[in-house]
Kinemage of the C-alpha trace (Angstrom):
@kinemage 1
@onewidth
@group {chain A} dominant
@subgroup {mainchain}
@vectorlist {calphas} color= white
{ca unk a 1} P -44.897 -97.781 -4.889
{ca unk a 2} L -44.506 -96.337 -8.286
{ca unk a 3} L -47.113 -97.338 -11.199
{ca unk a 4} L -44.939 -99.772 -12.395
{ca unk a 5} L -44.047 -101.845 -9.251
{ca unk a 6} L -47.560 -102.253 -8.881
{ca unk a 7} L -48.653 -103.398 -12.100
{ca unk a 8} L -45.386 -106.171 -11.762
{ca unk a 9} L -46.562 -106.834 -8.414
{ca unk a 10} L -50.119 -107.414 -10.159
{ca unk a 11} L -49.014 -109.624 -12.405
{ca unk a 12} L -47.273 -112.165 -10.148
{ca unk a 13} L -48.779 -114.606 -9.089
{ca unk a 14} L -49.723 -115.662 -5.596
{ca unk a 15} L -48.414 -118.730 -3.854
{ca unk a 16} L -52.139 -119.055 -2.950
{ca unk a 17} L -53.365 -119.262 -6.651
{ca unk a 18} L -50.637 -120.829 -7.857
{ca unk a 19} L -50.937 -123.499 -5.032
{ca unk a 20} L -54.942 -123.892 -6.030
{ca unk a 21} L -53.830 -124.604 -9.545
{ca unk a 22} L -51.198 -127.435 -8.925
{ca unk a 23} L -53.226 -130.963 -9.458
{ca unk a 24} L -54.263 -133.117 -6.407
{ca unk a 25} L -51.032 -135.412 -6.621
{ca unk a 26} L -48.784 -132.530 -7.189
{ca unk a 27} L -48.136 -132.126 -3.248
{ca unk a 28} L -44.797 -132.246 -0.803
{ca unk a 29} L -45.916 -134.809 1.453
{ca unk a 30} L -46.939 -137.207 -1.317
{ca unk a 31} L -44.010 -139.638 -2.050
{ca unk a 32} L -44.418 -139.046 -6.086
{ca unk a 33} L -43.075 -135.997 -8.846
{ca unk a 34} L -45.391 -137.547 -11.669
{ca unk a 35} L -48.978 -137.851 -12.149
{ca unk a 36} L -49.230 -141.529 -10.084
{ca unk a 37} L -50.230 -144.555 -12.367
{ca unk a 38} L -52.483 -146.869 -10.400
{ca unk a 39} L -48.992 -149.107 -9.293
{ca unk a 40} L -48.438 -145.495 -7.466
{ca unk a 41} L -51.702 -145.494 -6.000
{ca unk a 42} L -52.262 -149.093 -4.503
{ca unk a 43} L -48.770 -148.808 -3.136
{ca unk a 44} L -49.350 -145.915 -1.265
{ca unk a 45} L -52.743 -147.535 -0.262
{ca unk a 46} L -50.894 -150.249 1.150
{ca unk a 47} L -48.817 -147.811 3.106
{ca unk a 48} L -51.999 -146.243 4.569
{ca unk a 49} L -52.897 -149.495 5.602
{ca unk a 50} L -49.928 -150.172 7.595
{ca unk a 51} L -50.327 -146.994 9.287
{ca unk a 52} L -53.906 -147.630 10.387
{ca unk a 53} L -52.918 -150.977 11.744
{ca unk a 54} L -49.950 -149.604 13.343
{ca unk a 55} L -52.624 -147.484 15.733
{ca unk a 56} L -54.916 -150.069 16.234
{ca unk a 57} L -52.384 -152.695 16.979
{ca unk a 58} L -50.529 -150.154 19.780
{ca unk a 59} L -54.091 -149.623 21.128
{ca unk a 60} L -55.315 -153.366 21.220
{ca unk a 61} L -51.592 -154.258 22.328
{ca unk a 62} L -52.309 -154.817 26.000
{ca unk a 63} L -55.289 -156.213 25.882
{ca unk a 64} L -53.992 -159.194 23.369
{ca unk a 65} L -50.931 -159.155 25.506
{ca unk a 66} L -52.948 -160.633 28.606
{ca unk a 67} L -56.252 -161.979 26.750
{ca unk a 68} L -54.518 -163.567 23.816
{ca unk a 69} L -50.805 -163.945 23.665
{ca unk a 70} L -51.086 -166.589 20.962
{ca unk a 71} L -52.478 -164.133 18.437
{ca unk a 72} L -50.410 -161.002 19.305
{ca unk a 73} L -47.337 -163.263 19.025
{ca unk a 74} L -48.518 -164.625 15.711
{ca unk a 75} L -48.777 -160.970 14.248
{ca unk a 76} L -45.312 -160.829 14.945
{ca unk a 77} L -44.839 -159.272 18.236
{ca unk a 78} L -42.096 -159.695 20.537
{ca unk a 79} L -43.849 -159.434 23.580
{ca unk a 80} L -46.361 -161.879 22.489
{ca unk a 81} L -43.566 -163.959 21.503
{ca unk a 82} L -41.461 -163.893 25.173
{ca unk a 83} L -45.187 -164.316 26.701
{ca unk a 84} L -45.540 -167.595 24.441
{ca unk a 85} L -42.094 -168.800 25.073
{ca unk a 86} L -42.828 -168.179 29.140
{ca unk a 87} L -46.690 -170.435 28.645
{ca unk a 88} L -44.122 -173.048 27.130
{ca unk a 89} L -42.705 -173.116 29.953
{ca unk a 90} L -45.164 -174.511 32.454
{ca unk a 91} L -46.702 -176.633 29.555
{ca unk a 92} L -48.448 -175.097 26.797
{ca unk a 93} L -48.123 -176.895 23.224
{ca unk a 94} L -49.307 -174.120 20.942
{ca unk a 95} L -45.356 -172.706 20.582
{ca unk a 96} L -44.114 -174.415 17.420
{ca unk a 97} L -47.172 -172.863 15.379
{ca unk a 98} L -47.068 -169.629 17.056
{ca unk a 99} L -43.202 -169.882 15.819
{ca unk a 100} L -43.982 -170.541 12.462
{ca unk a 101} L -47.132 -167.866 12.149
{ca unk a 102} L -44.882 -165.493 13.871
{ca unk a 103} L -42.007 -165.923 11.223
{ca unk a 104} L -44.673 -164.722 8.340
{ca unk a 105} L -46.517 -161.916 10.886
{ca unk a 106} L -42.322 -159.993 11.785
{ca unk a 107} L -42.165 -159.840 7.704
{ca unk a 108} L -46.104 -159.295 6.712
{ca unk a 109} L -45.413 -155.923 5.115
{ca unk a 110} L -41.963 -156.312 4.394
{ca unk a 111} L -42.589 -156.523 0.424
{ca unk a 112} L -44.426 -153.092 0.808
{ca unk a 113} L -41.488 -151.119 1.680
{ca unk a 114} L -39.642 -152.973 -0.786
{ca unk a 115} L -41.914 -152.228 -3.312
{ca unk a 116} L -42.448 -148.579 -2.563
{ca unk a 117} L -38.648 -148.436 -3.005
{ca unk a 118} L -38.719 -149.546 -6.330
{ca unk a 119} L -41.257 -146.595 -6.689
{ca unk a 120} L -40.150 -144.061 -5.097
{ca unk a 121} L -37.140 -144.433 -3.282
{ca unk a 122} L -35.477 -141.486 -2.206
{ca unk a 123} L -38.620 -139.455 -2.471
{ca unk a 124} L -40.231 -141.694 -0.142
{ca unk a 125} L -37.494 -140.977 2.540
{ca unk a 126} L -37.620 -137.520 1.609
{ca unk a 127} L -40.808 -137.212 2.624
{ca unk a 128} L -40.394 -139.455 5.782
{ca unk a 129} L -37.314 -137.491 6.578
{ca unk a 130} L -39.727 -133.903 6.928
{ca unk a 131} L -40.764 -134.219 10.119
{ca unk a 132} L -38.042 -133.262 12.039
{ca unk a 133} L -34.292 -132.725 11.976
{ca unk a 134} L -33.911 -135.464 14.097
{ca unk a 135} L -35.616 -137.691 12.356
{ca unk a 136} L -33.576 -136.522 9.060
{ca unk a 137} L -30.587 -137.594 10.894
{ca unk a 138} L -31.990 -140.970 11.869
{ca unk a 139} L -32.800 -141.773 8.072
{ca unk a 140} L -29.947 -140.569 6.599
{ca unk a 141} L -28.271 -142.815 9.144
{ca unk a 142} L -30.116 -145.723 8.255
{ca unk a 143} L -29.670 -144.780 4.357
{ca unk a 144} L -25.806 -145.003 4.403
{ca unk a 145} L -26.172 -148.272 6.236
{ca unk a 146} L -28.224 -149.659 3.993
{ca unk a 147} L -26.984 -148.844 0.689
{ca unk a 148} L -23.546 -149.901 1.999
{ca unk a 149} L -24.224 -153.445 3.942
{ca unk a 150} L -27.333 -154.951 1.553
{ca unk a 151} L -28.305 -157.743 3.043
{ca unk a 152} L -26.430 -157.054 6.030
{ca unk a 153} L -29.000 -154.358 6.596
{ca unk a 154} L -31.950 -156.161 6.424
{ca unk a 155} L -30.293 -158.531 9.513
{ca unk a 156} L -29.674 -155.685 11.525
{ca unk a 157} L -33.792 -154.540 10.943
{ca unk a 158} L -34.673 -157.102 12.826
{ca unk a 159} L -32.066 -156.230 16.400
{ca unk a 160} L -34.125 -154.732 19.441
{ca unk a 161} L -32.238 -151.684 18.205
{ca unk a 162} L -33.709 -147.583 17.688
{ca unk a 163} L -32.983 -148.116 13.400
{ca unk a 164} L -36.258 -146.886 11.102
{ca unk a 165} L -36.295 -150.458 9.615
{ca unk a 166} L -38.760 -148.982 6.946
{ca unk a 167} L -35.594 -146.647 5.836
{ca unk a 168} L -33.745 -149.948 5.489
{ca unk a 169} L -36.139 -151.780 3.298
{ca unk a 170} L -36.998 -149.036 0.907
{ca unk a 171} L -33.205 -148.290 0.041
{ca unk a 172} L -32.668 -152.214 -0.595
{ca unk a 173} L -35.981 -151.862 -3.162
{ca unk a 174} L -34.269 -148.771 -5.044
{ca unk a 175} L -31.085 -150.519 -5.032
{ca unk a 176} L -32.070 -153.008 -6.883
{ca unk a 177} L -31.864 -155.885 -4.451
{ca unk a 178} L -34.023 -158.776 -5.964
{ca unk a 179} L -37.959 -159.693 -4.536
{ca unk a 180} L -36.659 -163.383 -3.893
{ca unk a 181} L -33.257 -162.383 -2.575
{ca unk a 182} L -35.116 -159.583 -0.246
{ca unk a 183} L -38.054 -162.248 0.932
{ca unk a 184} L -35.587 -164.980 1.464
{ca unk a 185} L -33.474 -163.183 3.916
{ca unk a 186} L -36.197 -161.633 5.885
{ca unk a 187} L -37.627 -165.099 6.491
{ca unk a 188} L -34.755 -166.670 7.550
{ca unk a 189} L -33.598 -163.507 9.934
{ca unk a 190} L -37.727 -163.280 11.010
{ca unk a 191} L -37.378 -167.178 11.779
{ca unk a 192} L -33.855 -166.882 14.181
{ca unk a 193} L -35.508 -163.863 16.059
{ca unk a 194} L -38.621 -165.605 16.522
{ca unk a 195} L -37.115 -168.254 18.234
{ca unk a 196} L -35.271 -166.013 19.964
{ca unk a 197} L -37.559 -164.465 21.691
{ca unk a 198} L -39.572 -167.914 22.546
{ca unk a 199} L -36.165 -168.912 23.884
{ca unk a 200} L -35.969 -166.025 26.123
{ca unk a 201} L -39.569 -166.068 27.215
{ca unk a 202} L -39.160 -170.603 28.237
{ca unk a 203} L -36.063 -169.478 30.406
{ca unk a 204} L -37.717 -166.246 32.152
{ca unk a 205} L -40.631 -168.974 32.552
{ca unk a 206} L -43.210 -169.240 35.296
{ca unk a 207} L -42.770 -165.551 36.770
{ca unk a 208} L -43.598 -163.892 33.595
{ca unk a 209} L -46.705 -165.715 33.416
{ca unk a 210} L -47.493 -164.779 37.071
{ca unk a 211} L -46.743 -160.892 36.348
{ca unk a 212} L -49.235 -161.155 33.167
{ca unk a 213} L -51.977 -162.816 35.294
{ca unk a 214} L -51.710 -159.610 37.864
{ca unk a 215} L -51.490 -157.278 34.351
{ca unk a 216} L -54.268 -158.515 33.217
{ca unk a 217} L -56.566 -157.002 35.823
{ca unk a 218} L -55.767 -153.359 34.392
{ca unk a 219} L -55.359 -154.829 30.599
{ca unk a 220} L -59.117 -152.845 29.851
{ca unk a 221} L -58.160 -149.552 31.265
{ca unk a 222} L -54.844 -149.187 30.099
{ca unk a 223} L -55.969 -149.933 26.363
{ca unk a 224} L -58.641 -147.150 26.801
{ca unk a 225} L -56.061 -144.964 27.644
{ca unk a 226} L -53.826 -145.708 25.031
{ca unk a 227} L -56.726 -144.962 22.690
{ca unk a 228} L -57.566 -141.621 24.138
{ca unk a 229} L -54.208 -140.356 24.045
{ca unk a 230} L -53.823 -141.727 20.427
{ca unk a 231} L -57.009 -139.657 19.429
{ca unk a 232} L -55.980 -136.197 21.823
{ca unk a 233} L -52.651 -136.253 19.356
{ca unk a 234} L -54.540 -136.638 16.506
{ca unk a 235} L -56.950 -133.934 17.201
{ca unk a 236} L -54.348 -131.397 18.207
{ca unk a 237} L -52.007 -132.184 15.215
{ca unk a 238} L -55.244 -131.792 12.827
{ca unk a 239} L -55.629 -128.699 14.770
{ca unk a 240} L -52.383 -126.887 15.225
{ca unk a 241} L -51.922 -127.546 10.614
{ca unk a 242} L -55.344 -125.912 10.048
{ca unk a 243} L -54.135 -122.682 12.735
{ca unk a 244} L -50.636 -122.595 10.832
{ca unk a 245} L -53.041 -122.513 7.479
{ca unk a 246} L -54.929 -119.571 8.520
C-alpha cells in the first residue's frame, strides 16, 4: 500500500466508530428517522407491552383454557370463546357477558397499531418486514390489501385466516382512516365474530366440554413447557446476535 492509500485509509472512518457515534434512537430496528418526541416513545412503549403480553398470554393459554374459560374468552380468545359457547350448552349463564367483554378484549390494542401508523407507518412495517423474506412477502401482501380495501381490510383482520392483522391496522392509521371510523368498525366486526365463535362452541356442545375436562389433567405441564421453550428461543436468539457481533 503506497503512503497515500494509507493515510486515506486512515482517515476513513470505521463503521465501528461511526456506529458508536450515532445517538441511542438513531438505530434500524427502531420504527423512527427523527429524534422520538415522547408521543414516539409511549407508543412504542405500548408496543412493548403487547409483546410481553403476547408471551405470557401463549404461556398461561392452556392453563386458562381448562381452569378459566370465562376469562381467557373475555381477553378475546377464540378458544375461550368456542369453550364458553360449548358451557352454554349444558347450562351455563355467564355467555352474554363473556360476549360483550370479549367484543372489547378481540379489539383491546387495536388503537395502538392505529396509532403507531399515524407515527410511523411505513417505517414501522419496514422494520417488521426485516426478519425474513418471507415475512416481507406476507406484509407487503397485507399492505396492498389494505391500502386498497379500507375498511374492507379491517373485516378481513378478524377471519381465522394466516394475514399479519397488525400490517392491516397500521396502513389504515397512515392512510388516514379516522379514530372513530377505525374503532367503530372493529367493534362491530369484534362483536359478529364473537358470537360466532359462541355459536360454534353451543352447537359442538357437551363433547367439547368432556375433551376439556380430560385436558385439563395435563393443563400444568403443558404450560411449563410452553414456558421453557419460550425462554430456550429467547436465550439462543440473544445468543446467536451477540456471536454474529463478535
Amino acid at each position: 500500500m503506497s503512503d497515500t492509500e494509507a493515510e486515506d485509509a486512515r482517515d476513513e472512518p470505521s463503521a465501528e466508530s461511526e456506529a458508536a457515534e450515532r445517538p441511542w434512537w438513531d438505530d434500524p430496528s427502531l420504527p423512527w428517522r427523527h429524534q422520538p418526541t415522547r408521543s414516539d416513545i409511549a407508543c412504542f412503549t405500548w408496543l412493548s407491552v403487547i409483546a410481553v403480553y403476547s408471551i405470557v398470554i401463549s404461556i398461561a393459554r392452556p392453563t386458562l383454557a381448562g381452569l378459566a374459560p370465562h376469562v381467557l374468552a373475555s381477553l378475546g380468545s377464540w378458544t375461550g370463546l368456542v369453550l364458553v359457547g360449548a358451557r352454554a350448552a349444558v347450562g351455563d349463564p355467564w355467555w352474554p357477558l363473556v360476549w360483550f367483554l370479549a367484543t372489547l378484549g378481540l379489539i383491546k390494542f387495536d388503537w395502538i397499531y392505529w396509532w403507531a401508523g399515524r407515527l410511523w407507518g411505513r417505517e414501522l412495517i419496514d422494520v417488521w418486514s426485516s426478519r425474513s423474506p418471507r415475512v416481507r412477502r406476507a406484509n407487503e401482501r397485507a399492505e396492498r390489501f389494505a391500502r386498497k380495501y379500507d375498511v374492507l381490510a379491517i373485516a378481513v383482520g378478524f377471519l381465522p385466516i394466516p394475514i399479519p392483522r397488525g400490517v392491516i391496522l397500521v396502513v389504515l392509521g397512515e392512510a388516514g382512516t379516522s379514530l372513530r371510523k377505525f374503532l367503530t368498525v372493529s367493534v362491530v366486526c369484534s362483536f359478529i365474530t364473537s358470537g360466532a365463535y359462541l355459536a360454534l362452541g353451543y352447537w359442538i356442545g357437551e363433547p367439547a366440554v368432556r375433551v376439556m375436562e380430560v385436558y385439563g389433567q395435563y393443563l400444568v405441564w403443558l404450560s411449563v413447557a410452553i414456558l421453557v421453550v419460550t425462554v430456550a428461543s429467547i436465550w439462543w436468539k440473544q445468543r446467536k446476535q451477540a456471536t454474529n457481533r463478535v
